[in-house]
VEXLUMTOR-170260 format. One record per residue (C-alpha): residue number from 1; chain; x, y, z. Coordinates in pm, 1 decimal, decimal comma. Each point is the difference from the previous one (the first is absolute). Last residue first. Layout:
<atom num="NUM" chaine="A" X="X" Y="Y" Z="Z"/>
...
//
This chain:
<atom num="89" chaine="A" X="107,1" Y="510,5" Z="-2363,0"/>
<atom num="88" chaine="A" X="387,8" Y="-18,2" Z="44,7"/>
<atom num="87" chaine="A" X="81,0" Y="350,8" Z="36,2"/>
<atom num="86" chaine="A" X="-266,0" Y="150,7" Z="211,5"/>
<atom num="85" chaine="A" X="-164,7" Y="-260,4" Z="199,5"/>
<atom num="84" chaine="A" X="271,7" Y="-254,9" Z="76,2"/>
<atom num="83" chaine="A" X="258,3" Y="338,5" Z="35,7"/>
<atom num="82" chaine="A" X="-206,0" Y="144,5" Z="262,0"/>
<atom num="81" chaine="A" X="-57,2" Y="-373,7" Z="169,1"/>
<atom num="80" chaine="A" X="339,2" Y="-89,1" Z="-1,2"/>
<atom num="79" chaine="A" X="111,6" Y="356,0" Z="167,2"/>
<atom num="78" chaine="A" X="-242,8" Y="-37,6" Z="202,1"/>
<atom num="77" chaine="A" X="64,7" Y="-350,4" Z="145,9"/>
<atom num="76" chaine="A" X="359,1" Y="98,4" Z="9,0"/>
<atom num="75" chaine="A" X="-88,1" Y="283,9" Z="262,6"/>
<atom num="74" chaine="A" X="-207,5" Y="-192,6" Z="218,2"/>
<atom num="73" chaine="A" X="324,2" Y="-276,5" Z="-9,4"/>
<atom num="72" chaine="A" X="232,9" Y="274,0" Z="68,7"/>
<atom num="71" chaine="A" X="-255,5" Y="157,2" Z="298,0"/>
<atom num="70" chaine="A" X="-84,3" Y="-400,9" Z="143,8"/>
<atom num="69" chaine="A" X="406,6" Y="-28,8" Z="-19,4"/>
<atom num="68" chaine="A" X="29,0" Y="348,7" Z="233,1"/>
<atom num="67" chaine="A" X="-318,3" Y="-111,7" Z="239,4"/>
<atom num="66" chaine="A" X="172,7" Y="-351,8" Z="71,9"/>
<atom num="65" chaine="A" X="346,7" Y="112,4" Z="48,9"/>
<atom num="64" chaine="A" X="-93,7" Y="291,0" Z="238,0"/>
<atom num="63" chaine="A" X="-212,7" Y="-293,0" Z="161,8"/>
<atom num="62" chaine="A" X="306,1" Y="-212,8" Z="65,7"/>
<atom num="61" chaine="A" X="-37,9" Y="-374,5" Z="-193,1"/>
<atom num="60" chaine="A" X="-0,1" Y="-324,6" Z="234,5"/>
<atom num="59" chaine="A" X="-399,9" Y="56,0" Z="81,2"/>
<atom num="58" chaine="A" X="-93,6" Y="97,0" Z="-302,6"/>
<atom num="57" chaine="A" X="71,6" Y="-337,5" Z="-130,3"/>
<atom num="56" chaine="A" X="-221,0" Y="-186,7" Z="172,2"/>
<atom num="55" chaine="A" X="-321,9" Y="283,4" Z="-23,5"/>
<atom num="54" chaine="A" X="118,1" Y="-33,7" Z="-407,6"/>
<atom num="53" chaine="A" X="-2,8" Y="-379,2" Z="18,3"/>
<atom num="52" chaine="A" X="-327,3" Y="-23,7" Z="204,1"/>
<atom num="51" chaine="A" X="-183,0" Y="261,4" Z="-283,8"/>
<atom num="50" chaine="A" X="162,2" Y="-161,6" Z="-302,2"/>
<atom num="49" chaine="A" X="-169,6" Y="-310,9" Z="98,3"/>
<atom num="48" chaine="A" X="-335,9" Y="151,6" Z="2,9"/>
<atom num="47" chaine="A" X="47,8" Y="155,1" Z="-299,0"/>
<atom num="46" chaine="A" X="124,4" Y="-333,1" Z="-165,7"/>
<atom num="45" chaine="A" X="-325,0" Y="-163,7" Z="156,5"/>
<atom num="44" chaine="A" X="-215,4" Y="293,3" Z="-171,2"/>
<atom num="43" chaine="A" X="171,6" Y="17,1" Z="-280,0"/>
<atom num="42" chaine="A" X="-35,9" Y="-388,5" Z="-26,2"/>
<atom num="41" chaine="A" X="-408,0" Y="39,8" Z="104,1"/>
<atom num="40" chaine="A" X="-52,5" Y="239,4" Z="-282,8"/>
<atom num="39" chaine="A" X="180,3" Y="-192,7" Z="-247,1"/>
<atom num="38" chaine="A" X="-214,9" Y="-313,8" Z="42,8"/>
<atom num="37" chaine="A" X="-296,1" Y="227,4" Z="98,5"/>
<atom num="36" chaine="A" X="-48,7" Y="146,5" Z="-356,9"/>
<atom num="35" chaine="A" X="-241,4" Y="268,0" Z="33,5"/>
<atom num="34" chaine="A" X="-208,6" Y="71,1" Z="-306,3"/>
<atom num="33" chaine="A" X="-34,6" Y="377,9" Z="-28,1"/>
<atom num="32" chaine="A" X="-376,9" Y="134,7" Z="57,3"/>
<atom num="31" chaine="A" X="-175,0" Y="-261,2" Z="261,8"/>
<atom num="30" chaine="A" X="315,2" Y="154,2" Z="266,8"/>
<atom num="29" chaine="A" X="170,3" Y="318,2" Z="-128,2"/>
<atom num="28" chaine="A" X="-168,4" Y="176,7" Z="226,8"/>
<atom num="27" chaine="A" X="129,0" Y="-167,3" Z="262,3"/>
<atom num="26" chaine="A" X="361,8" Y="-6,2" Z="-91,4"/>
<atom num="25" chaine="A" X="10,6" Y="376,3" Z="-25,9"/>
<atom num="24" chaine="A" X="-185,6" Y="99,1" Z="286,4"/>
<atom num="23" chaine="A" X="312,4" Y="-287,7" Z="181,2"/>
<atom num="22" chaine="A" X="241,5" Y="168,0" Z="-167,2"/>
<atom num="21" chaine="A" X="-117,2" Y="350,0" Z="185,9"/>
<atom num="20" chaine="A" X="-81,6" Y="-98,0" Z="301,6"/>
<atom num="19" chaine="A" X="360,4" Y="-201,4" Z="-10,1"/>
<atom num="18" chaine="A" X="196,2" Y="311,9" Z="-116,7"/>
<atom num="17" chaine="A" X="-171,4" Y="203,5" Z="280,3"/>
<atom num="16" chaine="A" X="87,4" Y="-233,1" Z="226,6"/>
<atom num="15" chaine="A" X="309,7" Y="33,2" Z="-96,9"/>
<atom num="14" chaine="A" X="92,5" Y="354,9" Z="12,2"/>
<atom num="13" chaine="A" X="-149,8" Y="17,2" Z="310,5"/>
<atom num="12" chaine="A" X="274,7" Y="-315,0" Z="188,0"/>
<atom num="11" chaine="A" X="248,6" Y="227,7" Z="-170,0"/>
<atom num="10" chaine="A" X="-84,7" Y="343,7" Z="97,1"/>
<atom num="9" chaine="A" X="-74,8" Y="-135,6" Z="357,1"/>
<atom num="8" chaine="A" X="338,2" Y="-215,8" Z="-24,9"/>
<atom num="7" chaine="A" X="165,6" Y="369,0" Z="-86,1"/>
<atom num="6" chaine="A" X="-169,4" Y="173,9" Z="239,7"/>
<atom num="5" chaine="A" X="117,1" Y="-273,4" Z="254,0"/>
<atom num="4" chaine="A" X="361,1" Y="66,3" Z="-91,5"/>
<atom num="3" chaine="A" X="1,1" Y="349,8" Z="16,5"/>
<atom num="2" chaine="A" X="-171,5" Y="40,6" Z="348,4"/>
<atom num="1" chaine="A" X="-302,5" Y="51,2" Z="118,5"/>
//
């Protein structure tokens, strides 16, 4: 196997695990948390749209590219969500 399919095996794993795991989540929440489908069926719709527009655009953009701005952004999210829960709470 080589590189590049071990990482889309690591990747397409990663996310189903992510969705098993969101959608446990989601379920149990369900006759315990009100569910407001108005915003759950926009997230879902702007979701769905991100999904075309990212499989669109991923096509004009190198996968070196791709994997080193997904690393920066992973990295900002972090950073964001250290200082969110440490300093600002």
């Amino acid at each position: 196997m080589s590189a590049i399919e071990l990482m889309k095996l690591a990747i397409r794993t990663s996310l189903l695990i992510i969705v098993a795991k969101s959608l446990i989540g989601f379920v149990g929440d369900i006759g315990v948390q009100p569910i407001e489908s108005t915003f759950l069926l926009t997230f879902i719709a702007i979701t769905v749209v991100g999904i075309f527009m990212g499989t669109c655009i991923s096509r004009f953009i190198a996968s070196q590219n791709l994997k080193v701005g997904f690393g920066w952004f992973v990295l900002a999210m972090s950073v964001f969500i250290i200082v969110n829960e440490l300093i600002i709470t």
